[in-house]
C-alpha positions as a Python dict, from the first residue, in 0.01 Angstrom:
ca = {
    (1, 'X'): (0, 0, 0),
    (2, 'X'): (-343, 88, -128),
    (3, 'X'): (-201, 326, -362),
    (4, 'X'): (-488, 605, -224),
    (5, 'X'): (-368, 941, -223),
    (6, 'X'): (-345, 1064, 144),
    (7, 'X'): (-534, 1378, 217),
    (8, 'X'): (-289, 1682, 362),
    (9, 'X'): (-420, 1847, 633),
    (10, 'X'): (-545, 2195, 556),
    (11, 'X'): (-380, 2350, 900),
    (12, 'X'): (-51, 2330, 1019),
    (13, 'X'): (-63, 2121, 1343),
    (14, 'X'): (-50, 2418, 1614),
    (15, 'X'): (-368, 2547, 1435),
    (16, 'X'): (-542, 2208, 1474),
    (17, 'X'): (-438, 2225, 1835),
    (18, 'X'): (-577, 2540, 1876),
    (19, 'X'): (-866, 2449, 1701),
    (20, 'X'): (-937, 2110, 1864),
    (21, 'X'): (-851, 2333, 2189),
    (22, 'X'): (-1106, 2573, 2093),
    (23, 'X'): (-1375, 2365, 2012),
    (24, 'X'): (-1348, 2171, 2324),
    (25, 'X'): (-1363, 2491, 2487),
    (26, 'X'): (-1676, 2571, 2328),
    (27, 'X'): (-1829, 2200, 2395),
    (28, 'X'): (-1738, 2235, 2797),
    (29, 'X'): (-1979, 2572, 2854),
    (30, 'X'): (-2275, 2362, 2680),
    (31, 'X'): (-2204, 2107, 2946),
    (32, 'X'): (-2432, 2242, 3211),
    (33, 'X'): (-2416, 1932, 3431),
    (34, 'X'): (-2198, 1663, 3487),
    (35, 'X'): (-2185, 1374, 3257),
    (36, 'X'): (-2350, 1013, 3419),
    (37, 'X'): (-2079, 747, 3431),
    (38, 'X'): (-2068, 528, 3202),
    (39, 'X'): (-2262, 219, 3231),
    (40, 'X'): (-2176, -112, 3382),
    (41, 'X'): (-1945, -303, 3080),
    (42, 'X'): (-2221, -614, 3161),
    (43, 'X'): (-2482, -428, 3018),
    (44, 'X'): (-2350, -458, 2662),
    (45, 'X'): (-2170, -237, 2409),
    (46, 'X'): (-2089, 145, 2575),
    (47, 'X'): (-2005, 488, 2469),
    (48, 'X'): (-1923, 784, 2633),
    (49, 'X'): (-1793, 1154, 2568),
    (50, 'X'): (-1660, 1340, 2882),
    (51, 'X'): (-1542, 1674, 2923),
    (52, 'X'): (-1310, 1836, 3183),
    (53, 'X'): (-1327, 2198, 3255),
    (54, 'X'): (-1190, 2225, 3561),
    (55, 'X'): (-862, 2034, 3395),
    (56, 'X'): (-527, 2219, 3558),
    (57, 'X'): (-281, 2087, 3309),
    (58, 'X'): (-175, 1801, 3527),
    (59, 'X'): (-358, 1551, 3259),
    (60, 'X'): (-75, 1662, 3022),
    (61, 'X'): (175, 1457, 3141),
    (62, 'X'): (484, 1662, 2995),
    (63, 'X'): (654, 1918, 3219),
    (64, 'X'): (506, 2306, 3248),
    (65, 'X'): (771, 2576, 3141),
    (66, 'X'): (884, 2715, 3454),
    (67, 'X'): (636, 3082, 3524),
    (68, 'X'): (422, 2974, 3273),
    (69, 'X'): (72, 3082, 3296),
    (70, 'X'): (-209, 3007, 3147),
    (71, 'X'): (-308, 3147, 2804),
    (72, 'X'): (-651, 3265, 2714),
    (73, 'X'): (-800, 3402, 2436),
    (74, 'X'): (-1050, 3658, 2419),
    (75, 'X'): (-1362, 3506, 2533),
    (76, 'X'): (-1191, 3233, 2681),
    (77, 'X'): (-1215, 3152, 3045),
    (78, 'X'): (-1019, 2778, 3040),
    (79, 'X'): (-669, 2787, 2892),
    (80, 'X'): (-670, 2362, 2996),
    (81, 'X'): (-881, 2041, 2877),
    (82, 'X'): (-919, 1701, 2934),
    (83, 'X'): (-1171, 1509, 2693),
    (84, 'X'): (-1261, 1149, 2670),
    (85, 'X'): (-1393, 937, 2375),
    (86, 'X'): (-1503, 554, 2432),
    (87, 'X'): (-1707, 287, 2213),
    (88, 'X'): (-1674, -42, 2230),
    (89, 'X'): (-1306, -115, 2161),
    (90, 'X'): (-1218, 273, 2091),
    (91, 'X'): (-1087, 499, 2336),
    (92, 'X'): (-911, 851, 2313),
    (93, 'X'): (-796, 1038, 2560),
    (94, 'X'): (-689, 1410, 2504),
    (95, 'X'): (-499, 1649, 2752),
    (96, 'X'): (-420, 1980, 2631),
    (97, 'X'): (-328, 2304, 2721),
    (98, 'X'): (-221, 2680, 2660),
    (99, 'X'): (22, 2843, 2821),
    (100, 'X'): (262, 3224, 2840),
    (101, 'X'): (556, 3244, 2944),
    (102, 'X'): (745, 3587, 2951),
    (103, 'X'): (1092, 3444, 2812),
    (104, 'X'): (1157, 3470, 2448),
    (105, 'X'): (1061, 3179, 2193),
    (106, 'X'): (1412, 2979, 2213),
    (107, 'X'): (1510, 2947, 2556),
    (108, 'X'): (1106, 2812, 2587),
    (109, 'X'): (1195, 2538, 2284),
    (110, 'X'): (1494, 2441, 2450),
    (111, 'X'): (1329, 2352, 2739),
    (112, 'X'): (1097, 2115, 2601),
    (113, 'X'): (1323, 2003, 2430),
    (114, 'X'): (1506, 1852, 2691),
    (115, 'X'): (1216, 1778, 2871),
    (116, 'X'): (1027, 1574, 2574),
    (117, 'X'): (1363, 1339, 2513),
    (118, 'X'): (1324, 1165, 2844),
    (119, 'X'): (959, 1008, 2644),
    (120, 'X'): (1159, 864, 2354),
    (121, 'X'): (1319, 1005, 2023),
    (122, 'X'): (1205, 1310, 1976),
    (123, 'X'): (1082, 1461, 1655),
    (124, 'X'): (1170, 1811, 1552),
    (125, 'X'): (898, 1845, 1293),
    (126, 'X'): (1051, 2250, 1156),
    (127, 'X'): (1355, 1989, 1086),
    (128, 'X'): (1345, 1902, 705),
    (129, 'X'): (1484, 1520, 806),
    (130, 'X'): (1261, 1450, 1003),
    (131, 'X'): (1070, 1147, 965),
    (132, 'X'): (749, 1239, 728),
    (133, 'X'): (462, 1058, 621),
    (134, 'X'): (143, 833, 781),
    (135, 'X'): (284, 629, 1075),
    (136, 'X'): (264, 258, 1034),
    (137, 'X'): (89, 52, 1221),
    (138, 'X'): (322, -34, 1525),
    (139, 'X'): (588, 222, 1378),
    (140, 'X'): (730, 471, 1502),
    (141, 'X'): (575, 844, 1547),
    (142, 'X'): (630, 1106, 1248),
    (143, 'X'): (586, 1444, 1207),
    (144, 'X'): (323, 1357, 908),
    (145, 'X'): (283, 1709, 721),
    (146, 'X'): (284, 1876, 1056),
    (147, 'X'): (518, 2182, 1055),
    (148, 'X'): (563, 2465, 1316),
    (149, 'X'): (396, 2836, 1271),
    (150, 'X'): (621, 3058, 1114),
    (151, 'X'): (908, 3133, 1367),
    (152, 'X'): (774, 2886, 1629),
    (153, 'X'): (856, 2533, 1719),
    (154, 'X'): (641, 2223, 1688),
    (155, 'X'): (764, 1856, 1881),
    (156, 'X'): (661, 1514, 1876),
    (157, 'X'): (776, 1205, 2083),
    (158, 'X'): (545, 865, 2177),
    (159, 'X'): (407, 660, 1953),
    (160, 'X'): (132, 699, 1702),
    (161, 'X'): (-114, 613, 1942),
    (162, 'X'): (16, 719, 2276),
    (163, 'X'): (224, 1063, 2204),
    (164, 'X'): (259, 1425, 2357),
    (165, 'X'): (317, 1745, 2096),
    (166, 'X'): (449, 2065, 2217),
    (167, 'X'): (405, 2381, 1972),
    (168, 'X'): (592, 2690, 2059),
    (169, 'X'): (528, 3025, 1925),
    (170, 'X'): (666, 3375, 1975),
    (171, 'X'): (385, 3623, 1998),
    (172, 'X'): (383, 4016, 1906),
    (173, 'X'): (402, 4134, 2241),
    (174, 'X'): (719, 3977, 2278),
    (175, 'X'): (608, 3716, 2491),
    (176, 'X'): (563, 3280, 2418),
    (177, 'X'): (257, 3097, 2391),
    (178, 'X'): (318, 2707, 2425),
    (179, 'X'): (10, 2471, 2328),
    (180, 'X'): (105, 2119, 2500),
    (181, 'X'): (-70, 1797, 2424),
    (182, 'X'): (-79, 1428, 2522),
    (183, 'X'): (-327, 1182, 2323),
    (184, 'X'): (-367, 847, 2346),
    (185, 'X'): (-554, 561, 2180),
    (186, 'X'): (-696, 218, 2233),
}
């Protein structure tokens, strides 16, 4: 241990979703044109940054709740991303999306629920027990200081660098937004 205090995130984890979703969002109408593809590997070290906007949701890789549709903000006109990081040995890949459904807040959580347990052990992070704290290296996932909005849901399952979150949320007009993700790192 390097006895370093770990900094706590200053959002719960469905607002960094919807902030990373956002901001993404805001990155794809910049990107007028297509991005080149990356060079040949023989030409040396490589980097990249590529942007999907035409991303459906299939990229998640985690069921859709049944008559979901997609949720957009004011402003918005993507509810789905796909984005792409590379350098040299680092890769990230991020696939994430918003989504409505008309069915209340529960019957949507149980339903991923079931779904997410067919990737592994999966981590209720509004559940006090479960597992808290920095993953280790080749550990398994936690819920770090991730928690769900008040009266919503938040799920984990993977591994710390290969994992799909699910945050559930009732919303004021009765209705369920769901924010899915799948990262994964080299």
């Amino acid at each position: 241990m390097s006895g370093h205090p770990v900094a706590k995130p200053a959002f719960p984890a469905a607002t960094r979703l919807s902030l990373l979703l956002g901001a993404a969002t805001i990155a794809l109408g910049a990107c007028a044109q297509p991005a080149p593809p990356p060079p040949p590997a023989s030409e040396g070290f490589s980097a990249g940054v590529t942007f999907d906007a035409k991303d459906d949701g299939a990229n998640l890789d985690v069921p859709l709740y049944p008559g979901a549709t997609p949720y957009k903000e004011r402003g918005e006109d993507k509810s789905s991303v796909r984005m792409d990081l590379w350098g040299g040995l680092f890769g990230m890949q991020l696939a994430a999306g918003k989504f409505q459904s008309g069915d209340d807040a529960d019957r949507v959580a149980r339903f991923y629920r079931k779904a997410l347990a067919r990737y592994g052990t999966l981590l209720d992070c509004g559940d006090l027990q479960a597992p808290r704290g920095k993953a280790k290296d080749g550990g398994p996932l936690t819920c770090e200081d991730d928690k769900p909005e008040p009266g919503g849901q938040l799920y984990k399952v993977g591994l710390p660098k290969n994992f799909r979150v699910v945050a559930v949320k009732p919303l004021k007009d009765g209705t369920t937004r769901i924010d899915v993700a799948r990262v994964r790192f080299r």
